[in-house]
PDB file as gemmi writes it, atoms N, CA and C in Angstrom:
CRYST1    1.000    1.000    1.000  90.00  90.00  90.00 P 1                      
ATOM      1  N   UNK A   1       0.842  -1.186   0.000  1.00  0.00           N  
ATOM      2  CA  UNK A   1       0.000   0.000   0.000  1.00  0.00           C  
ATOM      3  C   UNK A   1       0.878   1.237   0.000  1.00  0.00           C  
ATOM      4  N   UNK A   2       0.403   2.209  -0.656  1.00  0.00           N  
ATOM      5  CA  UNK A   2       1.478   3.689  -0.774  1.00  0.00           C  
ATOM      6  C   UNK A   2       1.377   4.155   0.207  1.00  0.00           C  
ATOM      7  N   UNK A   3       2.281   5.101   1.015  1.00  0.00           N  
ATOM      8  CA  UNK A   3       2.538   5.723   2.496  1.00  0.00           C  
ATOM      9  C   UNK A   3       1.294   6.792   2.255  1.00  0.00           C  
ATOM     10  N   UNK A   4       1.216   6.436   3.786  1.00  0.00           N  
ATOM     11  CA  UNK A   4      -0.309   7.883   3.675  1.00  0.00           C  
ATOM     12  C   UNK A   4       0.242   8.985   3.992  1.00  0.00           C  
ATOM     13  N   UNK A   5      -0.076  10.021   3.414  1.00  0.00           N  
ATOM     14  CA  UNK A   5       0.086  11.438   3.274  1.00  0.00           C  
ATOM     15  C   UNK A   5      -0.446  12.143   4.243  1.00  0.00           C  
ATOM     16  N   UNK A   6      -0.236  13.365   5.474  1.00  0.00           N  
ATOM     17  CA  UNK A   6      -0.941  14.295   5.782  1.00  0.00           C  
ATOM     18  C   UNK A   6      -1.929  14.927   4.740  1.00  0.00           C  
ATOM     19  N   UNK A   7      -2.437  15.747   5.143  1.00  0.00           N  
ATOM     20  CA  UNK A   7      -3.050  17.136   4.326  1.00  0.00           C  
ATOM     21  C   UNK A   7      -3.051  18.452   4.848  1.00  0.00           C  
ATOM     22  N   UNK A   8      -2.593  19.061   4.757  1.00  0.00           N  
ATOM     23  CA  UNK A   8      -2.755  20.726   4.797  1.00  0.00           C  
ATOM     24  C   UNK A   8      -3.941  20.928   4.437  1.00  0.00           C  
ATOM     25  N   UNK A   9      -4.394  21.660   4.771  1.00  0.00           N  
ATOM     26  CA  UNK A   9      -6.016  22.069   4.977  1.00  0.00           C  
ATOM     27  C   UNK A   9      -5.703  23.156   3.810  1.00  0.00           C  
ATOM     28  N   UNK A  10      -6.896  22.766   2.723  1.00  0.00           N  
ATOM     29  CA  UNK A  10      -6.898  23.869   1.733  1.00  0.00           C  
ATOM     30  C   UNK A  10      -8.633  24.353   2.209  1.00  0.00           C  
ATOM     31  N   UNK A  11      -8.787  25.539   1.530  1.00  0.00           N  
ATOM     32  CA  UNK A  11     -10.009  26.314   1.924  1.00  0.00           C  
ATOM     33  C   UNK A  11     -11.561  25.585   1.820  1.00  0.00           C  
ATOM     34  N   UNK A  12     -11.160  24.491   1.102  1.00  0.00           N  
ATOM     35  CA  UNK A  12     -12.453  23.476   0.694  1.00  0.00           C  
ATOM     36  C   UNK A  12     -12.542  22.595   2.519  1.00  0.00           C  
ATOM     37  N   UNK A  13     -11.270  22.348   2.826  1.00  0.00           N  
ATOM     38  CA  UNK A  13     -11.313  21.946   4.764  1.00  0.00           C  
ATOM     39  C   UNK A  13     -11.302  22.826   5.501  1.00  0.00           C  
ATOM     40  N   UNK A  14     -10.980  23.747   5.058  1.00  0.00           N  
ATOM     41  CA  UNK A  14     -10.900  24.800   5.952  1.00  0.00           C  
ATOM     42  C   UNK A  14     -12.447  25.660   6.579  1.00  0.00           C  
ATOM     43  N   UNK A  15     -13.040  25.480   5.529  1.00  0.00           N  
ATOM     44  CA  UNK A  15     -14.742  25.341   5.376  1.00  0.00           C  
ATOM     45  C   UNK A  15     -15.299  24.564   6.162  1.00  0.00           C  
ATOM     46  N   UNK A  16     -15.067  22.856   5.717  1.00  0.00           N  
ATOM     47  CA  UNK A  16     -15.814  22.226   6.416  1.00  0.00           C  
ATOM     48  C   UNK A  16     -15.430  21.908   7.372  1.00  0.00           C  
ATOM     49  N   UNK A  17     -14.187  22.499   8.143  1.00  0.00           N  
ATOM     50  CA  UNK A  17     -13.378  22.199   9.690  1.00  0.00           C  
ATOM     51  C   UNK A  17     -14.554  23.637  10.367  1.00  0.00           C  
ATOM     52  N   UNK A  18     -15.098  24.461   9.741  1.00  0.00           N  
ATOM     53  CA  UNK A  18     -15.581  25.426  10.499  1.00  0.00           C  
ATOM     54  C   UNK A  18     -17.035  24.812  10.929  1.00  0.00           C  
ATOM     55  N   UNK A  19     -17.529  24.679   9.753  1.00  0.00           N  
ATOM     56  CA  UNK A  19     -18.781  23.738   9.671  1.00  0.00           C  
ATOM     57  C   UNK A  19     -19.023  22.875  10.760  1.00  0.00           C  
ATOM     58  N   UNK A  20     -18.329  22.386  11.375  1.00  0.00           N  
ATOM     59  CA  UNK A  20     -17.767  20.788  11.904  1.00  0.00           C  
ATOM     60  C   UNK A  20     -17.899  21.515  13.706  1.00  0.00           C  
ATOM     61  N   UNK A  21     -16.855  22.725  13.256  1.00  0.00           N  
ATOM     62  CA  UNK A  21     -16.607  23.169  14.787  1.00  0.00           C  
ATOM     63  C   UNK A  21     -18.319  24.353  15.250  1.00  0.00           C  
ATOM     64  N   UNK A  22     -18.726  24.181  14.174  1.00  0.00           N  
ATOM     65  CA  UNK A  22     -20.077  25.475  14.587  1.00  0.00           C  
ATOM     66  C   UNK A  22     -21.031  24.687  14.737  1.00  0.00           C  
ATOM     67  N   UNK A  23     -20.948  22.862  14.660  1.00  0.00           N  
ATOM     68  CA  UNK A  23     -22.020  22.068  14.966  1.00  0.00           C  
ATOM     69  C   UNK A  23     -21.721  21.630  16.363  1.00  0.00           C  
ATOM     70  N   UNK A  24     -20.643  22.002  16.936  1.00  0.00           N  
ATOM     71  CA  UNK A  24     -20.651  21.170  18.492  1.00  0.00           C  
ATOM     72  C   UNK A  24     -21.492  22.232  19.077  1.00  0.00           C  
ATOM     73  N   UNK A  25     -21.557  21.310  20.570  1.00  0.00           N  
ATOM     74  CA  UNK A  25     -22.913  21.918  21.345  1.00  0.00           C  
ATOM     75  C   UNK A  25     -21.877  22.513  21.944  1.00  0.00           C  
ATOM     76  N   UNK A  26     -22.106  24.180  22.092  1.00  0.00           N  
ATOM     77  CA  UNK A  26     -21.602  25.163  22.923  1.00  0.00           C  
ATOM     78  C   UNK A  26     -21.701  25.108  24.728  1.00  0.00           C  
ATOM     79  N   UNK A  27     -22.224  23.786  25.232  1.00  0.00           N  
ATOM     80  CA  UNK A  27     -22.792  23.256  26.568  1.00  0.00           C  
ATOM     81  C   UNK A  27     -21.338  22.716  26.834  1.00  0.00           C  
ATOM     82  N   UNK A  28     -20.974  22.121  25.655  1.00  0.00           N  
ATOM     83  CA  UNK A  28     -19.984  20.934  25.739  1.00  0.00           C  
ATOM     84  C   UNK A  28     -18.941  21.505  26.637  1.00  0.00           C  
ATOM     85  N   UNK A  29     -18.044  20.930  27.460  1.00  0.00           N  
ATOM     86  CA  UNK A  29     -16.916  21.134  27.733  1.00  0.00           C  
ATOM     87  C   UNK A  29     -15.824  21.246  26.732  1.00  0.00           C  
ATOM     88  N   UNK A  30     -14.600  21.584  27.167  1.00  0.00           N  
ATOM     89  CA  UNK A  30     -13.697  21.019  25.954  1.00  0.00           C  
ATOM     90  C   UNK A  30     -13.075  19.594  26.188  1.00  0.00           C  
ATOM     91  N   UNK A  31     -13.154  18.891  27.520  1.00  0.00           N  
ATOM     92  CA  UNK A  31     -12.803  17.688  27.674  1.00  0.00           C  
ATOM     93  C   UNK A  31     -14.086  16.694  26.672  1.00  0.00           C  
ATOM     94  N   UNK A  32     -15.197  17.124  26.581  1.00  0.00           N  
ATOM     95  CA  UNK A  32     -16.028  16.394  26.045  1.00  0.00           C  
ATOM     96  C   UNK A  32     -15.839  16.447  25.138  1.00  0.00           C  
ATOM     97  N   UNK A  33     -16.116  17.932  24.267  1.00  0.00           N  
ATOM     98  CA  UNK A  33     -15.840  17.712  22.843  1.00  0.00           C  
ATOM     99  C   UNK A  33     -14.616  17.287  21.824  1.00  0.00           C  
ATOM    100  N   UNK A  34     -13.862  16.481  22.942  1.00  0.00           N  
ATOM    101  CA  UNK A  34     -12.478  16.214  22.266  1.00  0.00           C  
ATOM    102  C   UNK A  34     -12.876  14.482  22.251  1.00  0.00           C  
ATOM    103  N   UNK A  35     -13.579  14.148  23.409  1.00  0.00           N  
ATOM    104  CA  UNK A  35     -13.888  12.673  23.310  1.00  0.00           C  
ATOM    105  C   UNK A  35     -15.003  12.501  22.334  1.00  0.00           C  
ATOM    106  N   UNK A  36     -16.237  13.497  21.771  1.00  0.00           N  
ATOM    107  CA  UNK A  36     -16.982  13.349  21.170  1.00  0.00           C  
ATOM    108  C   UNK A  36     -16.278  13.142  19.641  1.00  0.00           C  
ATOM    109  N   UNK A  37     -15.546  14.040  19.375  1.00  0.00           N  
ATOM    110  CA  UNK A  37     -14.728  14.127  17.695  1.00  0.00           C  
ATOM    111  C   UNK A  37     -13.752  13.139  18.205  1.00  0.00           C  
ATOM    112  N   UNK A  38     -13.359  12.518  18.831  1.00  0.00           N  
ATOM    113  CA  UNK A  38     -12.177  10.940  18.866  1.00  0.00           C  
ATOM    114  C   UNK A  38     -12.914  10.571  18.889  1.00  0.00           C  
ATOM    115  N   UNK A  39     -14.073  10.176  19.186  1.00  0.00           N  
ATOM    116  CA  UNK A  39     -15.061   9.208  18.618  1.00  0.00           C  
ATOM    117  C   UNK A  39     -15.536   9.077  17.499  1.00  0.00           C  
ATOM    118  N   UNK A  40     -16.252   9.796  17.006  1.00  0.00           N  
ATOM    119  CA  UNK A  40     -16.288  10.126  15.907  1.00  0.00           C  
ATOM    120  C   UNK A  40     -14.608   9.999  14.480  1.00  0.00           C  
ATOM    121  N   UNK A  41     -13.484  10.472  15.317  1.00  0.00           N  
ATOM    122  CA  UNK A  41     -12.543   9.987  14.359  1.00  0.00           C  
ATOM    123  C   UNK A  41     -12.352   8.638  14.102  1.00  0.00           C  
ATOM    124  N   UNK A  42     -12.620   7.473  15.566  1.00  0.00           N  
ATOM    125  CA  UNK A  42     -12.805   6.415  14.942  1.00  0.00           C  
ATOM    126  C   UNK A  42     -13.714   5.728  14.480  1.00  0.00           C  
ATOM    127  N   UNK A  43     -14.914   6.393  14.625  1.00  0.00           N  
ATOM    128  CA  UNK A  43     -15.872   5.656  13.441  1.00  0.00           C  
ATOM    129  C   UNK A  43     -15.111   5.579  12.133  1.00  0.00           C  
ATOM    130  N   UNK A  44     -14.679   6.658  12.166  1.00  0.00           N  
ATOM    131  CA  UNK A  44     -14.183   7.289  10.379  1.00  0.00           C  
ATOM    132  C   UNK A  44     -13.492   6.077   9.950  1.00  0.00           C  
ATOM    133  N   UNK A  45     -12.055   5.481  10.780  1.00  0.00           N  
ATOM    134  CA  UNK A  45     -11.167   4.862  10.912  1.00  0.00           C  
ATOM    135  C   UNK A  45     -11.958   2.961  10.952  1.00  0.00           C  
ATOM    136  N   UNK A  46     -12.881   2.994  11.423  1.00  0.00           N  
ATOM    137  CA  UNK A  46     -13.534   1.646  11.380  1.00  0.00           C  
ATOM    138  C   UNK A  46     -14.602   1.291   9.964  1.00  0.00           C  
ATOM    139  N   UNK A  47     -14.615   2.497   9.216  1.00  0.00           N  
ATOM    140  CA  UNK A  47     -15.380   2.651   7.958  1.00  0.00           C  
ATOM    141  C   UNK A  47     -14.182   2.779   6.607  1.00  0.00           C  
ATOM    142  N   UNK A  48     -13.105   2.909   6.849  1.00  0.00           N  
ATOM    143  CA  UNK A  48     -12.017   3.134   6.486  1.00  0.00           C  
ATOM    144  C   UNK A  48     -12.193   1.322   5.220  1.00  0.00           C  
ATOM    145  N   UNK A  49     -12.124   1.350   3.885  1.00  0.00           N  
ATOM    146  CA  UNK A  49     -11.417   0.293   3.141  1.00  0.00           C  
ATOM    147  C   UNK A  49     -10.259  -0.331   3.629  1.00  0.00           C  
ATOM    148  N   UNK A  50     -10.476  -1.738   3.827  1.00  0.00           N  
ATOM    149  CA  UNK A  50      -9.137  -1.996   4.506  1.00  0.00           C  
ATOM    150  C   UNK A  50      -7.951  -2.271   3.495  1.00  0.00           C  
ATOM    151  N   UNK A  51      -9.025  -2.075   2.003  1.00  0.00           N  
ATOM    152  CA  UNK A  51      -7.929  -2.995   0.902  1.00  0.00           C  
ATOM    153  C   UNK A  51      -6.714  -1.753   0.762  1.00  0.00           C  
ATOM    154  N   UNK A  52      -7.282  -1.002   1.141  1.00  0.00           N  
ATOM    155  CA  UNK A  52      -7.157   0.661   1.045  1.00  0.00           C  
ATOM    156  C   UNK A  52      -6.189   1.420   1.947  1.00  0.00           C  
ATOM    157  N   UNK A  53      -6.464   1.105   3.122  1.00  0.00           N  
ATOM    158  CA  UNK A  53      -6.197   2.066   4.063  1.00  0.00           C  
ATOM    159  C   UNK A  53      -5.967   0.606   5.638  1.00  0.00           C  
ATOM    160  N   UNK A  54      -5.136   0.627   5.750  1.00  0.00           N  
ATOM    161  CA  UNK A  54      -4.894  -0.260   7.312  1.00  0.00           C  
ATOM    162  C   UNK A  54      -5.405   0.280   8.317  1.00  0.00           C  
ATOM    163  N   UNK A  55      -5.330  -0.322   9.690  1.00  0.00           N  
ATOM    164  CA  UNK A  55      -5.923   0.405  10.823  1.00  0.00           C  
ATOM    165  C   UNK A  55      -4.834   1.050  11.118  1.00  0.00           C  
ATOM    166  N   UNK A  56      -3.542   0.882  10.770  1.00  0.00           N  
ATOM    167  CA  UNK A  56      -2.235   1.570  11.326  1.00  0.00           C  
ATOM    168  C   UNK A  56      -1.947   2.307   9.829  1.00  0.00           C  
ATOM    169  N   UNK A  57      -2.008   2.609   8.991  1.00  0.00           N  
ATOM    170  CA  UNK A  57      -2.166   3.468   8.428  1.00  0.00           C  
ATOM    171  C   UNK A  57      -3.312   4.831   8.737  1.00  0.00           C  
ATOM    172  N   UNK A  58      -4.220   4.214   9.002  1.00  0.00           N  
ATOM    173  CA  UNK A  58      -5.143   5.473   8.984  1.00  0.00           C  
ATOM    174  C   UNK A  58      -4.984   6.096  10.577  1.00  0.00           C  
ATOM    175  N   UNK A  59      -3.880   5.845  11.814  1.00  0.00           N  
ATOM    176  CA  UNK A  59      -3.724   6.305  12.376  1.00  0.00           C  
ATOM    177  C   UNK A  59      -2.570   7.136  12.740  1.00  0.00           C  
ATOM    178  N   UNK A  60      -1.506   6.525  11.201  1.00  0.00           N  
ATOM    179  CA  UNK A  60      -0.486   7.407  11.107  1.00  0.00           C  
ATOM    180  C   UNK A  60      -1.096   8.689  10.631  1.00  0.00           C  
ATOM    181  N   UNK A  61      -1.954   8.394   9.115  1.00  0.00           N  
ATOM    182  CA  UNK A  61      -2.421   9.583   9.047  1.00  0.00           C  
ATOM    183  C   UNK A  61      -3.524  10.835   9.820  1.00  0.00           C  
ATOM    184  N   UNK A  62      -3.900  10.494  11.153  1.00  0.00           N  
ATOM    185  CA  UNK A  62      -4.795  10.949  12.301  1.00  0.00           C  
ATOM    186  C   UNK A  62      -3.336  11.802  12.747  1.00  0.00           C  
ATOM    187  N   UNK A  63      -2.399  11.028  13.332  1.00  0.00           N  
ATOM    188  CA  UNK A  63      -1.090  11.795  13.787  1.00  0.00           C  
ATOM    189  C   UNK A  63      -0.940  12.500  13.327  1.00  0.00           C  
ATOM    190  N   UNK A  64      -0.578  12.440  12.273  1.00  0.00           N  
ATOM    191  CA  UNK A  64      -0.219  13.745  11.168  1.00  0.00           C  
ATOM    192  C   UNK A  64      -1.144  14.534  11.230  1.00  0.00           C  
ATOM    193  N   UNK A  65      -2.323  14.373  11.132  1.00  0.00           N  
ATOM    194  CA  UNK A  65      -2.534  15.264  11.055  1.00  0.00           C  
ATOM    195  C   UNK A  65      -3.433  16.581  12.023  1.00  0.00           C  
ATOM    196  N   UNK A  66      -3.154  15.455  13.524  1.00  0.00           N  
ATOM    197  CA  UNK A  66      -3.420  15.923  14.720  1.00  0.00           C  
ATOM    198  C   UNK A  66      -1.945  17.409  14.932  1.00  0.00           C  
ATOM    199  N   UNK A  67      -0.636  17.021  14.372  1.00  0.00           N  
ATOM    200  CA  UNK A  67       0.068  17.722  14.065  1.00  0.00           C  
ATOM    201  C   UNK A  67      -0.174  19.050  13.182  1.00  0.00           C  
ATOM    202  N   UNK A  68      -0.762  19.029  12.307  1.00  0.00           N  
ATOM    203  CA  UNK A  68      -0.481  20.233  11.937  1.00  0.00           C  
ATOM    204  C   UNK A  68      -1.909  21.029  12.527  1.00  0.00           C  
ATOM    205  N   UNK A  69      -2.913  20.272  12.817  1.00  0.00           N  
ATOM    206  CA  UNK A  69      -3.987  21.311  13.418  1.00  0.00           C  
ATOM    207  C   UNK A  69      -3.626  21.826  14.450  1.00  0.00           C  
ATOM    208  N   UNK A  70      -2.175  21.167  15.489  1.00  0.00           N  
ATOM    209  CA  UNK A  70      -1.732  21.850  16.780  1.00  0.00           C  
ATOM    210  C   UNK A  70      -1.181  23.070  15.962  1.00  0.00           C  
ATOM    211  N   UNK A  71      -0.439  22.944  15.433  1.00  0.00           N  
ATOM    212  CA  UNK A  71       0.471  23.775  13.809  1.00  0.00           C  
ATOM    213  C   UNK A  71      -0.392  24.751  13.711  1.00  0.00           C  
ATOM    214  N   UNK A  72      -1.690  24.847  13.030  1.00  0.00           N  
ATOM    215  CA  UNK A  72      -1.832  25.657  12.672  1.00  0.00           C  
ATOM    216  C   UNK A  72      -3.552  26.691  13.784  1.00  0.00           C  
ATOM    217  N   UNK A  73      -3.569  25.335  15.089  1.00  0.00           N  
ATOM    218  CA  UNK A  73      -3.795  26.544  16.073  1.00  0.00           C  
ATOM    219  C   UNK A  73      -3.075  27.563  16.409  1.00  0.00           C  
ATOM    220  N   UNK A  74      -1.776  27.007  16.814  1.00  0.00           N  
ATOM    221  CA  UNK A  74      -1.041  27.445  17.328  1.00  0.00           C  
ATOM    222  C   UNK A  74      -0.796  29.074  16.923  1.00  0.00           C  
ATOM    223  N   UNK A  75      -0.647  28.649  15.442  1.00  0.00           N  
ATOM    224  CA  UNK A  75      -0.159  29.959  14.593  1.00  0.00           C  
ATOM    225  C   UNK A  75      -1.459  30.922  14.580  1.00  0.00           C  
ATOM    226  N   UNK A  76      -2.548  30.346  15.052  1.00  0.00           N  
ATOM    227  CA  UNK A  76      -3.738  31.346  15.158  1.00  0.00           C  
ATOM    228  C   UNK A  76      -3.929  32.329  16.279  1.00  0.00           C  
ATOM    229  N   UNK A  77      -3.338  31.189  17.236  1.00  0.00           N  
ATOM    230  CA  UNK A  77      -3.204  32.402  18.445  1.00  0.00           C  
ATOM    231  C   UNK A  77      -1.919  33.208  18.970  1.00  0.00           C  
ATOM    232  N   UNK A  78      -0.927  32.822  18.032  1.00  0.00           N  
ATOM    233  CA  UNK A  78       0.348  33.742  17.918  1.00  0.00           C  
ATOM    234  C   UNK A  78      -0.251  35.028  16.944  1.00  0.00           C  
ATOM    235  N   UNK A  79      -0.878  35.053  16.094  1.00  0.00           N  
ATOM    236  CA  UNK A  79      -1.459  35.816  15.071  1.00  0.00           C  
ATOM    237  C   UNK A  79      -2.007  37.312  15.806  1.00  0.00           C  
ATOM    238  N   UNK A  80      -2.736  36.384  17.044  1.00  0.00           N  
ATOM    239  CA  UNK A  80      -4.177  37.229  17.344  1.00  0.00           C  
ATOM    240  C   UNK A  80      -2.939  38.161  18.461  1.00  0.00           C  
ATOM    241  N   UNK A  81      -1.706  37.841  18.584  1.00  0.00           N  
ATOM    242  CA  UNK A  81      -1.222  38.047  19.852  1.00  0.00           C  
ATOM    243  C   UNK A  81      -1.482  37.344  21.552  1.00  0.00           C  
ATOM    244  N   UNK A  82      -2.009  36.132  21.324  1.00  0.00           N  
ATOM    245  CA  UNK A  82      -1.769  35.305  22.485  1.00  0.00           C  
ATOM    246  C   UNK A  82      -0.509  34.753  22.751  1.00  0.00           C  
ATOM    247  N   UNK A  83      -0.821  33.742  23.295  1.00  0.00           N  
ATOM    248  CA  UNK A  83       0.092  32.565  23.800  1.00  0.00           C  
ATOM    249  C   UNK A  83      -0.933  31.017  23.752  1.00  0.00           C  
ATOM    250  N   UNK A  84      -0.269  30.199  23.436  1.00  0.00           N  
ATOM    251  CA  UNK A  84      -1.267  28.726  24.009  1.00  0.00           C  
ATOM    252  C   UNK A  84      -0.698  28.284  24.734  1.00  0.00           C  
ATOM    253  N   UNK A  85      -1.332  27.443  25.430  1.00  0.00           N  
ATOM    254  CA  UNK A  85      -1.300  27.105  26.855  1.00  0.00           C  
ATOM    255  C   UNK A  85      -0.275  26.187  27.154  1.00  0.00           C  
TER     256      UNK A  85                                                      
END                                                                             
């Protein structure tokens, strides 16, 4: 199978990452809504082709790309003039 790739979020994810984040319930904690979307990431990952995609493939590519969303929080709240935590 070919090595799985990250993705950089082009404006077509960048969309539906907003989409995604304007459907959680504003009640939620942030401890919750992190177990609600890991849940949800592994549905994704259990729907995943296996001819396709391994279970350890599709969690290299989760890493990755748990990486650059720290990446490119990060750079959001350096932007605004924060700090993260």
């Amino acid at each position: 199978m070919p090595p799985v790739r990250p993705h950089k979020p082009n404006q077509r994810h960048i969309d539906c990452m907003a989409r995604l984040k304007a459907a959680l319930d504003p009640a939620l904690d942030a401890q919750e809504m992190l177990a609600l979307v890991s849940q949800l990431v592994g549905n994704l990952i259990a729907l995943q082709d296996q001819r396709k995609m391994t279970p350890d493939m599709a969690m290299q590519l989760v890493a990755r790309n748990i990486e650059i969303g720290n990446a490119v929080a990060i750079d959001a709240v350096k932007s605004a003039g924060g700090a993260p935590n």
